[in-house]
N, C-alpha and C positions, 0 to 999 in steps of 0.2 A: 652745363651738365643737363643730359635730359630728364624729364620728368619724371619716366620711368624707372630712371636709375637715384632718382631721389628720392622715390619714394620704398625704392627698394633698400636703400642705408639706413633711411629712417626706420624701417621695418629690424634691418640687422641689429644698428645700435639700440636698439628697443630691447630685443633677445637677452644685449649682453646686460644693457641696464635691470632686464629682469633677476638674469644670476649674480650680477654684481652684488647687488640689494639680498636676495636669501644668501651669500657667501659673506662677504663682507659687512652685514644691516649698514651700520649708519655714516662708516667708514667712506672719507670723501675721495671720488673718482679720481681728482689729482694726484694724490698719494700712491695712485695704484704701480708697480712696477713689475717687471720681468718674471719673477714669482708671484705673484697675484693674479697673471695674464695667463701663462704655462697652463692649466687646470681646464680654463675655458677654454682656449685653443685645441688641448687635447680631447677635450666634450666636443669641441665641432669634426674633429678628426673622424670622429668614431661612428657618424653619422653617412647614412650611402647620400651625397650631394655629389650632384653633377661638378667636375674641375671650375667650371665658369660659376660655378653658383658661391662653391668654396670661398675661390680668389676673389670674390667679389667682398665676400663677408670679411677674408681679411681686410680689404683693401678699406672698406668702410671704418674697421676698428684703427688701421694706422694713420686713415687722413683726421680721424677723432685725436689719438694723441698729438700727432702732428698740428692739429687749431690748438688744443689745449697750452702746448709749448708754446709757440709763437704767441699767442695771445697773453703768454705770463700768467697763467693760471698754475701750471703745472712746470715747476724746475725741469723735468727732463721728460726726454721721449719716452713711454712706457713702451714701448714695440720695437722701439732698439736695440738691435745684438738678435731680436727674436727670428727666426727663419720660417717664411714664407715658402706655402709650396710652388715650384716652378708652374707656369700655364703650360698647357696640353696642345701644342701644334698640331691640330691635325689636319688633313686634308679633307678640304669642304666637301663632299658630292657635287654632283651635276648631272644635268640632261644631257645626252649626247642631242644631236643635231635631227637628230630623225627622232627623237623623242618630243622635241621641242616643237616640230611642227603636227605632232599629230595632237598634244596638249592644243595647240593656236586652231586647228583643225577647227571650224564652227560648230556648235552644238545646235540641232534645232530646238525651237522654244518646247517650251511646256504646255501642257493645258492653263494653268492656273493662271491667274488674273494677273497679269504684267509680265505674262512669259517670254515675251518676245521683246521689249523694253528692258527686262536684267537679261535676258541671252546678248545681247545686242551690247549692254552695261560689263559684262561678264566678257565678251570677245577684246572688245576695247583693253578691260583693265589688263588682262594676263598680258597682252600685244605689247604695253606699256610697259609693264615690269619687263620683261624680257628684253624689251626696244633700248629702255634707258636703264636699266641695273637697279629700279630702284628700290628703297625699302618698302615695308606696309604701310610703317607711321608716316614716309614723305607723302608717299602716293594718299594716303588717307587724308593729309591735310593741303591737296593742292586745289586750287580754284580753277578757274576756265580762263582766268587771266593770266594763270602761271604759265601757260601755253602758248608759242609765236608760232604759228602755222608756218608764215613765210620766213622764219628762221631755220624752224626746223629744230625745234628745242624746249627746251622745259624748264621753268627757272625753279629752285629746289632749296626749302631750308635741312638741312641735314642736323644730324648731330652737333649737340654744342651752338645752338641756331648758324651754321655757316653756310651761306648762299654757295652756289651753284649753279651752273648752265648745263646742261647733259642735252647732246642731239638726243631726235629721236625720230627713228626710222619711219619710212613712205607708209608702210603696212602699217604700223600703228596710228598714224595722224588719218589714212582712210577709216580705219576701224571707229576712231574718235570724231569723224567727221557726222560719220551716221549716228550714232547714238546720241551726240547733243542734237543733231537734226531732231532727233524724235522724242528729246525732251522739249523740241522748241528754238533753242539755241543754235548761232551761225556760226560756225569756228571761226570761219575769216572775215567776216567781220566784224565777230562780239554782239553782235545784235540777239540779246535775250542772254548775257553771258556776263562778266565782269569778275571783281574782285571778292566780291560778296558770296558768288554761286559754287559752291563746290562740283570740281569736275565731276567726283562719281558719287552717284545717292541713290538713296533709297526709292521704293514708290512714295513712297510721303516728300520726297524732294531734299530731307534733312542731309546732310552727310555722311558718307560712308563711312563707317566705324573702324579699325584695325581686326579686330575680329570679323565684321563680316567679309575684310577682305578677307581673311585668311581660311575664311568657310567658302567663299568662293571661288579660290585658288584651290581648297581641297579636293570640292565637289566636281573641278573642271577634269583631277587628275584622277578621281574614281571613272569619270566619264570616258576619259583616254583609256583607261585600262595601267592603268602606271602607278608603282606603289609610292605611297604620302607622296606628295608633289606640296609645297608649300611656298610661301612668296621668296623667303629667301637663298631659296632653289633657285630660282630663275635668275637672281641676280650673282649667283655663283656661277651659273650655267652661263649668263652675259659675261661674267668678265673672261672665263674659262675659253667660250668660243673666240673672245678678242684677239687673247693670245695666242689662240692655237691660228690664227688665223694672221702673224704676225705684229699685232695692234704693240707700242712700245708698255711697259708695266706702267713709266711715268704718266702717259695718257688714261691708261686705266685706273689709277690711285685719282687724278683729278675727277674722271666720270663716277666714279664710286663714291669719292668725298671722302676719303681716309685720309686723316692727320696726316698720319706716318707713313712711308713709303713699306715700311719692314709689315704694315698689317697687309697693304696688296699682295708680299712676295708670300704669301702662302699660297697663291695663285698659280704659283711658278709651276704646278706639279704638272701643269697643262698635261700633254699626252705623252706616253715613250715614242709613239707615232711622229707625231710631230719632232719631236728631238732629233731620230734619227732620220728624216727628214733635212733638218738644218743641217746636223751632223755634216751626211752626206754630198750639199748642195755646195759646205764652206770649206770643208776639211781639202785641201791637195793629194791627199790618199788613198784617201776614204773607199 
């Protein structure tokens, strides 16, 4: 599980331990059942939370009773029989293709002291996300060794720490080519690079933080002229382009790093363009 999402349960079951405690005082958690749960479920109902923020809280309260049982503390599941709300399938957004090149479009530097070393920092990262599909948090935590030049690829812990290979296109490895140039570092041959050096950082050399990427994802898409641009745009907008561009779903759930095949297929929405396209191409009628 990622860290973000445990520290976001712990945050939940905190919530509920707090109303358990003024609802219940001293009355032991095990105990609790289907009526004792109703009250606070309907307390979180009532609240405007995003669907993903919701199902998440449930999802923390049922894997809580769920340890509880199993571990023999608690006879039975207290969230069973209880109804969870459905998730929210929607269709991701995306850049169209001419969006995406005027985002990658180079920006020149700035005045300010290391303008041209983060414009340089800033072309590379966007190339990358867009090149390989990938998150904030991967891209935040890869090194200069995650990187095979002569492969052509990017090695990637994802979610759940699961490795990863994801090509990564010509345009992005020149973009990345310059920008360790002019921290120093040789892409192909590692000289001034390793396992140690984070590919993208700061002027202080520290590591790119998730936030700063996502502030320089934002700032590149006020600079295009294009409204909120954010990093996991770009990797909708990658997997989006794949498909409309024929790529199989199955190769796409591997470059994406999705468990499940069913979390890609919301991908499927690709273009009506395209469809009737295929339509067209396959149908004997048509």
């Amino acid at each position: 599980m990622a860290p973000a999402t445990l520290r976001a349960y712990r945050s939940d079951l905190g919530s509920f331990a707090l109303y358990w405690r003024e609802k219940m005082g001293d009355r032991p958690v095990a105990s609790a059942d289907r009526s004792a749960l109703r009250p606070f479920l309907a307390r979180l109902g009532e609240r405007d939370w995003r669907r993903a923020t919701l199902l998440r809280k449930y999802e923390a309260l049922w894997s809580f009773f769920r340890f509880l049982q199993r571990k023999g503390i608690s006879p039975q599941i207290a969230t069973e029989g209880l109804v969870r709300p459905k998730p929210e399938r929607r269709v991701p957004g995306f850049l169209n293709e001419g969006e995406v090149a005027r985002l990658l479009t180079p920006r020149e530097a700035g005045r300010r002291k290391g303008g041209a070393l983060r414009a340089s920092r800033d072309a590379a990262l966007l190339e990358l996300l867009y090149s390989s599909g990938l998150r904030a948090e991967e891209i935040s935590s890869l090194t200069v060794a995650s990187l095979d030049p002569w492969e052509g690829s990017v090695r990637v812990f994802g979610k759940g720490s699961r490795e990863r290979l994801v090509p990564v296109g010509e345009s992005a490895l020149s973009r990345l080519r310059v920008y360790l140039q002019q921290r120093g570092i040789d892409l192909l041959t590692g000289v001034g690079g390793g396992a140690s050096v984070p590919l993208f950082a700061g002027l202080n050399g520290k590591r790119m933080d998730v936030r700063t990427v996502r502030r320089a994802v934002e700032s590149a898409g006020r600079a295009a002229g294009l409204a909120r641009v954010y990093p996991h745009l770009l990797r909708h907008s990658f997997a989006t382009h794949l498909l409309d561009r024929g790529c199989d779903l199955r190769s796409v759930q591997e470059m994406l790093g999705h468990k499940n095949l069913s979390t890609t297929q919301i991908y499927t929405h690709v273009t009506t363009d395209r469809l009737r396209r295929v339509y067209e191409k396959a149908h004997p009628r048509a």
